[in-house]
C-alpha positions as CSV (number, residue, x, y, z in Angstrom):
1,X,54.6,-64.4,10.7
2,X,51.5,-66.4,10.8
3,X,51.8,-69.5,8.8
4,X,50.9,-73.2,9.4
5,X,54.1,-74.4,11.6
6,X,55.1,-77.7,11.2
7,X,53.8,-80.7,13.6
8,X,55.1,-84.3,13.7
9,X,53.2,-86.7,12.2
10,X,54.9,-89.7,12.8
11,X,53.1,-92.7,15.0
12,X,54.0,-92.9,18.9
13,X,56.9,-94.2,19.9
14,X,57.0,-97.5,22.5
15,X,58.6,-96.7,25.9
16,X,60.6,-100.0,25.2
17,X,62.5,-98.3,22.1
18,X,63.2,-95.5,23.9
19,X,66.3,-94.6,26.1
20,X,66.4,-91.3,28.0
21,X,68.6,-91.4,30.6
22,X,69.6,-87.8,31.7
23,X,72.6,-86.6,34.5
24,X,71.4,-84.8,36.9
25,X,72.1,-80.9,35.8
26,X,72.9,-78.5,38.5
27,X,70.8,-76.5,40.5
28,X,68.8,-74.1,38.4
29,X,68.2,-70.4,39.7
30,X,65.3,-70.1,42.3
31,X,62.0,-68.9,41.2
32,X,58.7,-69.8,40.8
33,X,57.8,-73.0,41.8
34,X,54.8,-75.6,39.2
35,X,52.2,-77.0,40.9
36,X,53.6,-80.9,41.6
37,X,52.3,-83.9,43.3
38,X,54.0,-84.7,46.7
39,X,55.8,-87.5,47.8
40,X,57.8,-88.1,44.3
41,X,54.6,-88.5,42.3
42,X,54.0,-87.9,39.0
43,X,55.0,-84.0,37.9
44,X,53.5,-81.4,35.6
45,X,55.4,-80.0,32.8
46,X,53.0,-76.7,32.3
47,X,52.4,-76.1,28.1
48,X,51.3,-74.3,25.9
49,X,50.9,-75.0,22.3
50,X,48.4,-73.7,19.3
51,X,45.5,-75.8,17.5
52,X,45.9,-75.1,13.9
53,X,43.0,-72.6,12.8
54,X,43.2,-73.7,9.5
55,X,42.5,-77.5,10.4
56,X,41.2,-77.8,13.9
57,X,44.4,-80.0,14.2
58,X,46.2,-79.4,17.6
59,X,50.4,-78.9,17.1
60,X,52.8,-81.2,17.8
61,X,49.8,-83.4,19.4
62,X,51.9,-86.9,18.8
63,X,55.1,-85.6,20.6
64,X,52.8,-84.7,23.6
65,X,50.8,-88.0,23.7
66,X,54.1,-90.4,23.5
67,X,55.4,-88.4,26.3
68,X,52.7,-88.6,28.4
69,X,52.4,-92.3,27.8
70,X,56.3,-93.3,28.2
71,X,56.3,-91.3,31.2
72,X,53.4,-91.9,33.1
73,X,53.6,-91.7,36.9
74,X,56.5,-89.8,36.6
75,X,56.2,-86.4,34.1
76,X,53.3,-85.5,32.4
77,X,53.1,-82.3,29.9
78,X,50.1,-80.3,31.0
79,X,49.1,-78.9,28.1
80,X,46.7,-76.0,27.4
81,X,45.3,-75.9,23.8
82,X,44.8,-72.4,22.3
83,X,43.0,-71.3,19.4
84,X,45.3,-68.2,18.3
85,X,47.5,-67.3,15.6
86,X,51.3,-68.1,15.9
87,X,51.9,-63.9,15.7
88,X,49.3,-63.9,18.7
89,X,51.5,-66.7,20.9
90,X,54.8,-64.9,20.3
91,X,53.2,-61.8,21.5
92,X,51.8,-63.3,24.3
93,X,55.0,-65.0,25.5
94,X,56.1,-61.6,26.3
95,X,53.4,-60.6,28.4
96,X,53.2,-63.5,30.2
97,X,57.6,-62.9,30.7
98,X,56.1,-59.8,32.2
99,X,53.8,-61.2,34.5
100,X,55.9,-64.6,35.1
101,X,52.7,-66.9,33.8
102,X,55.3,-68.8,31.4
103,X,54.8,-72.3,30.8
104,X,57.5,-74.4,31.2
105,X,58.6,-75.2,27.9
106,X,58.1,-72.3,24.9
107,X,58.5,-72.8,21.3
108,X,58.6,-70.2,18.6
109,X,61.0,-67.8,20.6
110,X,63.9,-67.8,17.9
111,X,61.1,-65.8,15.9
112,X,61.7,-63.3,17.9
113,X,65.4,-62.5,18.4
114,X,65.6,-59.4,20.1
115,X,63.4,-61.2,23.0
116,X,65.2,-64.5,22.4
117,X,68.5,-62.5,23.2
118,X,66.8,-60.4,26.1
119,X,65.6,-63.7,27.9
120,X,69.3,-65.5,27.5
121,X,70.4,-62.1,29.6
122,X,68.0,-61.6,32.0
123,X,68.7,-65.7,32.7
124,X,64.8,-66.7,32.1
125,X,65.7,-69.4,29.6
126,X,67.8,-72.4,30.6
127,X,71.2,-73.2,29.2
128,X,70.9,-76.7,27.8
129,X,74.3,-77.8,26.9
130,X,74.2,-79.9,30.1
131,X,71.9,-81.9,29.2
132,X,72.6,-82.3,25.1
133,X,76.5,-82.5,25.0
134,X,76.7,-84.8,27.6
135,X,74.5,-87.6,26.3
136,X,75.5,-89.0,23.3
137,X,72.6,-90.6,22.5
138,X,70.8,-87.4,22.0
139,X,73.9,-85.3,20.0
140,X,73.9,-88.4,17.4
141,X,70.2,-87.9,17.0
142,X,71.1,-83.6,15.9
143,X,72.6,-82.8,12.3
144,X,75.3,-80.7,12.8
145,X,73.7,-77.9,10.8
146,X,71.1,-77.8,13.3
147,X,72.7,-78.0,15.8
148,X,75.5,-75.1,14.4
149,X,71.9,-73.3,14.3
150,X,70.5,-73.7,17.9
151,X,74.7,-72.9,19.3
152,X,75.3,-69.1,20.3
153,X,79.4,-68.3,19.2
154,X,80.3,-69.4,22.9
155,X,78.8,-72.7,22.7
156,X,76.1,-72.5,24.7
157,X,72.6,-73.7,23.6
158,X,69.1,-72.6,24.8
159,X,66.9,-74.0,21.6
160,X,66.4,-77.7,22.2
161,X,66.6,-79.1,18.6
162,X,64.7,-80.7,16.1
163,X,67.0,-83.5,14.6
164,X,66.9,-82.6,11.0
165,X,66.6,-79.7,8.8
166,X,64.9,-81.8,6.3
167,X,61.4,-80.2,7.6
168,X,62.0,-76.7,8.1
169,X,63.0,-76.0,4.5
170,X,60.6,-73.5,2.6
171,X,59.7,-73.4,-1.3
172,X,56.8,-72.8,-3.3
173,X,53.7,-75.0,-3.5
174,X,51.5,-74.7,-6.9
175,X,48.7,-75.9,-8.5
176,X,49.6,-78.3,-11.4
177,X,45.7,-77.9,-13.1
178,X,45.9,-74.0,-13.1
179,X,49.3,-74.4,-14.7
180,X,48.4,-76.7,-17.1
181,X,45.7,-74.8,-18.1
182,X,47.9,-72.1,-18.9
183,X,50.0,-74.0,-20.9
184,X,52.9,-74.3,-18.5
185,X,54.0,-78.0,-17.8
186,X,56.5,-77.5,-15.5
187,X,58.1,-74.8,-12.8
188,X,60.4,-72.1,-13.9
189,X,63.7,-73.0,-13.6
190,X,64.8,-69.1,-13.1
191,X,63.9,-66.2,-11.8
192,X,63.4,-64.5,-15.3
193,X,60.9,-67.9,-16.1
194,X,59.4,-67.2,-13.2
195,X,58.3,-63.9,-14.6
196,X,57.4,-64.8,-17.5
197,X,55.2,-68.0,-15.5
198,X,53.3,-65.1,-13.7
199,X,52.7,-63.0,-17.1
200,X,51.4,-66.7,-18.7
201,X,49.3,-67.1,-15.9
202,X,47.7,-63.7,-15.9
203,X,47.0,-63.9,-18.9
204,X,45.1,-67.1,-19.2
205,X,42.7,-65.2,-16.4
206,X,44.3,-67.2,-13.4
207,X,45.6,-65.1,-10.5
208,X,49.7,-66.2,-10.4
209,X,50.3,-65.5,-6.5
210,X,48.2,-65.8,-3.0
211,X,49.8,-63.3,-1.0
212,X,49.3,-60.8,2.4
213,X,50.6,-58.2,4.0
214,X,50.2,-58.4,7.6
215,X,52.0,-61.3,9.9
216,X,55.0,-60.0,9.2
217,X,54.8,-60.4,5.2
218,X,55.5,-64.1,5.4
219,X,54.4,-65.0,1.9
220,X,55.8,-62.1,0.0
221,X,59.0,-62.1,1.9
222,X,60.0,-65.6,1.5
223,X,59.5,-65.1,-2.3
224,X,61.7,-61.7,-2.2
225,X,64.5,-62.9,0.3
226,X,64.7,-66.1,-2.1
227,X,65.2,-64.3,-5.4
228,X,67.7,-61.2,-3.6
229,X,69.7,-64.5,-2.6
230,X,70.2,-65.6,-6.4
231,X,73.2,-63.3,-6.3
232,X,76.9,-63.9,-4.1
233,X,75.7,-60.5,-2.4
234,X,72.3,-61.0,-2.3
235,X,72.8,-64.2,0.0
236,X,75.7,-62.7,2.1
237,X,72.9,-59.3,2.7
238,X,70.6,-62.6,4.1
239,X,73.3,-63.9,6.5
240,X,73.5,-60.4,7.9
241,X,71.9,-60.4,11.5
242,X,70.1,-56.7,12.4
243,X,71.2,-55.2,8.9
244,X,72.4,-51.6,9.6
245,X,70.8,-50.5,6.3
246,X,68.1,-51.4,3.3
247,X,69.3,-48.9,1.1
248,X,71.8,-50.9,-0.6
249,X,71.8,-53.1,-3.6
250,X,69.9,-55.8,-1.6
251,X,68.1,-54.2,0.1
252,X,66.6,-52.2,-2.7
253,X,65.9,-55.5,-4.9
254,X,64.0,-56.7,-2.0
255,X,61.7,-53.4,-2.0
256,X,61.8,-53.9,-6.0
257,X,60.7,-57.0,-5.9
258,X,58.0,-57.2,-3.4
259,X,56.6,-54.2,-5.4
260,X,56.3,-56.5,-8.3
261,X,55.3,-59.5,-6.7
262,X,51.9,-57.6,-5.8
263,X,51.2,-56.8,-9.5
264,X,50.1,-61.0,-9.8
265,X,48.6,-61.2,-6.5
266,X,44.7,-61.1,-5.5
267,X,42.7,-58.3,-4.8
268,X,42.3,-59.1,-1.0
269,X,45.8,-59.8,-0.6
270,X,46.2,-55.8,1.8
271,X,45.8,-55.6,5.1
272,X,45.4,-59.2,6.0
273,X,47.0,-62.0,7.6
274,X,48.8,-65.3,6.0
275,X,45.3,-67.2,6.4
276,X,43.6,-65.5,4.2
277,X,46.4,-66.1,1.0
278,X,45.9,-69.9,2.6
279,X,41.9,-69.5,1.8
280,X,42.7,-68.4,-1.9
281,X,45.5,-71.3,-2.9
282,X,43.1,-73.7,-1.6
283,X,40.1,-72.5,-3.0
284,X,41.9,-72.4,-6.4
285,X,42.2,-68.4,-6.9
286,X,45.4,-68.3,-7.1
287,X,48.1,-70.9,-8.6
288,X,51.3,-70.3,-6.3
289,X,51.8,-69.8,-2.6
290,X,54.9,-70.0,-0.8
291,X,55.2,-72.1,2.7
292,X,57.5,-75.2,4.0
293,X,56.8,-78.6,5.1
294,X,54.7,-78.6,7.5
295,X,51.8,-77.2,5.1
296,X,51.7,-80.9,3.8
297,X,49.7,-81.6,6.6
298,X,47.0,-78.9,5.8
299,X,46.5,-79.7,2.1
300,X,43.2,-80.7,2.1
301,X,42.6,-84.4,0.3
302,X,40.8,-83.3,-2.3
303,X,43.4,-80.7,-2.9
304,X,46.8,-83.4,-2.8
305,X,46.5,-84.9,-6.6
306,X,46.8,-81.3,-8.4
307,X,49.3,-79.4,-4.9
308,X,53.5,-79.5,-6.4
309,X,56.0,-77.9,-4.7
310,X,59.3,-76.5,-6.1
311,X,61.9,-74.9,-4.7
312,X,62.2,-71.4,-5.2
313,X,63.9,-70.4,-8.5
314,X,67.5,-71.2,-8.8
315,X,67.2,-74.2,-6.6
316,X,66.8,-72.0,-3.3
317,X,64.9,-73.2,-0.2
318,X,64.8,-71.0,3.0
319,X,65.0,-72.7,5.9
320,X,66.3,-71.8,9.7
321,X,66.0,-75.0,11.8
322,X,66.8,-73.1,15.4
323,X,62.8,-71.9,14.5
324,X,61.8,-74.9,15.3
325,X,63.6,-75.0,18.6
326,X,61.8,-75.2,22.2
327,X,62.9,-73.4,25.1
328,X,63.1,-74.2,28.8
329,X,61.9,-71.7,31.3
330,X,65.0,-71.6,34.3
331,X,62.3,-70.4,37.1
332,X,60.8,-73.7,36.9
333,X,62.5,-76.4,39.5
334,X,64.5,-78.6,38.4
335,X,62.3,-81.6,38.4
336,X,60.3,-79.5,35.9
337,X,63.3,-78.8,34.5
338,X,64.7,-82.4,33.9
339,X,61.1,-83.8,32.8
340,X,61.1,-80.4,30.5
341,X,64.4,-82.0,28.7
342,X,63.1,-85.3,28.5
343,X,59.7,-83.6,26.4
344,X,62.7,-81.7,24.1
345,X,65.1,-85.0,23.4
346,X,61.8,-87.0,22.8
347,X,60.5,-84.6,19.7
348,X,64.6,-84.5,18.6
349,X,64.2,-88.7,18.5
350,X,60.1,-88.5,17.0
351,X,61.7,-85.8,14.3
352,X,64.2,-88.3,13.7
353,X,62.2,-90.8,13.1
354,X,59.8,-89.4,11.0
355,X,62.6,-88.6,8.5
356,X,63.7,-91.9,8.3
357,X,60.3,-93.0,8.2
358,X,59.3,-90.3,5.3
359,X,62.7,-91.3,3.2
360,X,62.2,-95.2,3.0
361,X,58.5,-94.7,2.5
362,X,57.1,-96.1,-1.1
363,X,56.8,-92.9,-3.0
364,X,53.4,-94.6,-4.1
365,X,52.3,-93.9,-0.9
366,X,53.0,-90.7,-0.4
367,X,51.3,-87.0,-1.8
368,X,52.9,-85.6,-5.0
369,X,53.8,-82.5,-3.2
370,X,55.8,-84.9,-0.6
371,X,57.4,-87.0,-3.7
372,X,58.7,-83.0,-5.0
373,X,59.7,-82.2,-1.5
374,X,62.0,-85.2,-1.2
375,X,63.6,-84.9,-4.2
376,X,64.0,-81.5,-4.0
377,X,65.9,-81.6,-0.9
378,X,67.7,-85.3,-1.6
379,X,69.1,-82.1,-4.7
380,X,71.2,-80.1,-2.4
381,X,69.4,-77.0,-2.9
382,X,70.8,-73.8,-1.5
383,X,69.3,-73.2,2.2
384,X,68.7,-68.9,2.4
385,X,68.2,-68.1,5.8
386,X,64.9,-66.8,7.3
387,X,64.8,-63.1,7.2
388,X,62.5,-63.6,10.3
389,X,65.5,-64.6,12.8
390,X,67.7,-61.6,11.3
391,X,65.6,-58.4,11.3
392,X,64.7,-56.2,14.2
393,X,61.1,-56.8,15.6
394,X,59.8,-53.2,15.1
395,X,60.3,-53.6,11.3
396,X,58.6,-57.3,11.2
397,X,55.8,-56.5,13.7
398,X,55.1,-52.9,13.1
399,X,56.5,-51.1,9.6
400,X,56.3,-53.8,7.6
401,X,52.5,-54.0,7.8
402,X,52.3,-50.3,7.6
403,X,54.3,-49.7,4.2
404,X,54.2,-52.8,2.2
405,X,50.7,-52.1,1.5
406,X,51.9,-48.5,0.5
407,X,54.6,-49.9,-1.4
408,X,51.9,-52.6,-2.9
409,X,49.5,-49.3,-4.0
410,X,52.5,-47.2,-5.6
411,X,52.1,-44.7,-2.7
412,X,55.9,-44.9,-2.0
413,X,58.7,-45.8,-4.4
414,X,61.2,-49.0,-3.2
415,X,63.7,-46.1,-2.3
416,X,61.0,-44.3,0.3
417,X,60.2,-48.4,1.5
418,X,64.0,-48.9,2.1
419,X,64.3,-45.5,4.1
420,X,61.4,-46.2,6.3
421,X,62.8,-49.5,6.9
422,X,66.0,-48.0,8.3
423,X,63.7,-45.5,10.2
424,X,62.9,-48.9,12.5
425,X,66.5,-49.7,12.3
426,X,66.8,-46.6,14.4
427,X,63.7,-46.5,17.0
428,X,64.8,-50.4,17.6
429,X,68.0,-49.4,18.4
430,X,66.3,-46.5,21.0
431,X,64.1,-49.3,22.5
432,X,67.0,-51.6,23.4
C-alpha cells in the first residue's frame, strides 16, 4: 500500500505533564549492540521514519521532537529521514532483518503479517507486555479495541499502541464543487446511490473515482472490501485471516466490484502507484478518492473549503489500529530497549491527546472534511477490517499489481481474477 500514513499533529508535550516511569524489564536476548555514550550518558534510540513525498512533511516529526526534548541527556531518538514510499520502507525492513541494519524501533510491520509473524518466531521483535500491562498509567491511556488489536490470542503484545482508533478509520473524501456541479448535494447513502452518484458524475463530464493499481491496490480495495462488507457474510469473509479461497460469494463480489470501479476511474489510473490517484483528486480530475485521517494533513489549503469526507456507503469505515503500531527490535540492549518504550508510551499519550484536543476543538476552527470526520465517527459507524493485515503478501505485493489491471482492461473475467488469486494462496503457502 502506499498512501499518506497518519502523523500527529498535536503541539509538544511539557516534560512537567508527563509521567513515564517504567520497571525495569528483564534481560533482553543478546545481540547487536547501538552505538551509546559511556559513562551513563545520553543514549541513541537508532530510527527510521519517511518524509511525506507528497508534502515534504517529515512523519510523526512532533512525537520525535517532544521526546528528544523531555529526555535530553538521557535518550535521544536518532532519527534518519528518508524520502521513499511507505511500500519501499516495508520492503526494506526485510532486507535490513537480513542484514541486521534494523533500527531500533520500526513502524509499519503489521502491514506485513507474514513477516510480522516470522519476526515474533525468530524472537527479533520484543514482547512488550512488560512494559504496558504493568503501568497503569499507560493501559488507561489504550482503548480496549486497540489494544484487543495489537494482543496476539495468548496475550502477548509486540505493537506498541496508538491510544485511539479515532485516527486510523478510513472513508471516502470528495469534492463538494464537482458534486454540486453535477447536481448532487449530498453523499449516497447506499451502495446502489453510490452507483447511480458515479453514473451522475460521468455524465456531467467529471471523472467519479481517482484510482491505481499498483501499491497493493489501496484505493480500489478499500472501496471493494467496504461495499463486500455491506452483507453479514461479506464482513465475516473480511475477518477472515489468510482466506483459503476467493472463489466464493465474497470473494467474487470483490473481483465484480473492482472490475466496475475502474469503469469511473481516470485514464492513468494502470500501472501506477497511490500518488498518482493523490495528483488527480487534488488537481480536481476526479471527484472521490478513498484514504483515512491522516490525509487531513495533506489537503492542500486551497483545497480544504470544497474536500468532505463520508464514510463509505452504509455507514462503513475500515480501520485496523494495530497498523499504526511500532515495534521494538530485541537485539538492541536494553537501555535501547527501555528508552525505545518510553518513545512508544509517549506517541500512545501525544495520540491521546490530540483526540481530546481534536473533540473539544470549536468546529469553527477546524476543516470541513475534519467537522465530517468527527461526526461520522462520534455515529458508530461499522469498523471493516483492513484487507491489508489479512491477505498473504505474495497476492498484495505481487498478483495484485499483475491482474487488476487485466481485470481493469476486460482481459480476464472476475472468475479467472479469483482463481489467480488463489494461485498466490498456494505459492505463499510453498514459501513459508
Amino acid at each position: 500500500m502506499s498512501r499518506n500514513r497518519y502523523r500527529f499533529k498535536g503541539r509538544f508535550i511539557q516534560a512537567a505533564a508527563v509521567s513515564l516511569l517504567f520497571s525495569v524489564a528483564a534481560a533482553g536476548c543478546a545481540g547487536r549492540q547501538t552505538e551509546e555514550k559511556a559513562g551513563g550518558e545520553e543514549v541513541s534510540i537508532p530510527v527510521i521514519l519517511i518524509v511525506d513525498s507528497s508534502t515534504g512533511n517529515k512523519n510523526e516529526e512532533d512525537v520525535i521532537q517532544a521526546f528528544n526534548e523531555l529526555y535530553d541527556g538521557k535518550w535521544q531518538a536518532d532519527v534518519e529521514w528518508v524520502m521513499e514510499t511507505e511500500e519501499e520502507y516495508r520492503q526494506n525492513l526485510k532486507r535490513q532483518n537480513v542484514t541486521d541494519t534494523l533500527p531500533a524501533v520500526i513502524t509499519d510491520l503489521r502491514m506485513l503479517p507474514a513477516f510480522y509473524y516470522t519476526m515474533i518466531q525468530d524472537g527479533r521483535i520484543e514482547e512488550l507486555s512488560g512494559y504496558i500491562k504493568k503501568d497503569e498509567e499507560w493501559m488507561e491511556m489504550i482503548e480496549p479495541s486497540v489494544l484487543e488489536s495489537c494482543s496476539e490470542e495468548d496475550g502477548s503484545i509486540y505493537l506498541g499502541p496508538v491510544s485511539t482508533a479515532a485516527f486510523s478509520c478510513s472513508g471516502i473524501f470528495w469534492n463538494e464543487e464537482l458534486f454540486a456541479q453535477a447536481g448532487i448535494e449530498e453523499f449516497p447513502d447506499t451502495w446502489e446511490e453510490f452507483w447511480q452518484c458515479c453514473e451522475k458524475l460521468e455524465s456531467c463530464g467529471i471523472t467519479p473515482l481517482a484510482l491505481h493499481t499498483e501499491g497493493t491496490a489501496w484505493a480500489p480495495m478499500l472501496f471493494a472490501t467496504a461495499e463486500t462488507a455491506s452483507t453479514e457474510e461479506g464482513l465475516q469473509f473480511m475477518q477472515q485471516f489468510y482466506p483459503d479461497t476467493y472463489q466464493g460469494e465474497s470473494g467474487l463480489r470483490i473481483a465484480r466490484t473492482l472490475e466496475r470501479l475502474f469503469q469511473y476511474t481516470t485514464d492513468d489510473a494502470l500501472y501506477v502507484d497511490f500518488d498518482v490517484s493523490y495528483e488527480n483528486f487534488f488537481s480536481g480530475k476526479a471527484a472521490m478518492i478513498p484514504n483515512g485521517y491522516w490525509m487531513m494533513d495533506q489537503i492542500p489549503e486551497e483545497w480544504q473549503d470544497k474536500v468532505r469526507f463520508s464514510a463509505f456507503p452504509e455507514n462503513r469505515l475500515i480501520s485496523s489500529p494495530e497498523t499504526f503500531g511500532w515495534a521494538i527490535v530485541s537485539s538492541y540492549s536494553q537501555e535501547v530497549k527501555e528508552g525505545a518504550a518510553a518513545l512508544l508510551k509517549l506517541r500512545t499519550q501525544m495520540n491521546m491527546e490530540q483526540r481530546e484536543e481534536l473533540f473539544e476543538k470549536n468546529p469553527d476552527s477546524l476543516t470541513q472534511a475534519e467537522r465530517d470526520y468527527i461526526e461520522t465517527y462520534k455515529s458508530g459507524p461499522v469498523l471493516v477490517p483492513n484487507y491489508q493485515v489479512k491477505w498473504n503478501s505474495i497476492l498484495q505485493e505481487e498478483t495484485l499489481g499483475t491482474i487488476l489491471p487485466d481485470l481493469a482492461q476486460g482481459k480476464i473475467s472476475p472468475e479467472e481474477f479469483t482463481r489467480k488469486e488463489d494461485e498466490s494462496i498456494q505459492e505463499f503457502l510453498e514459501e513459508q
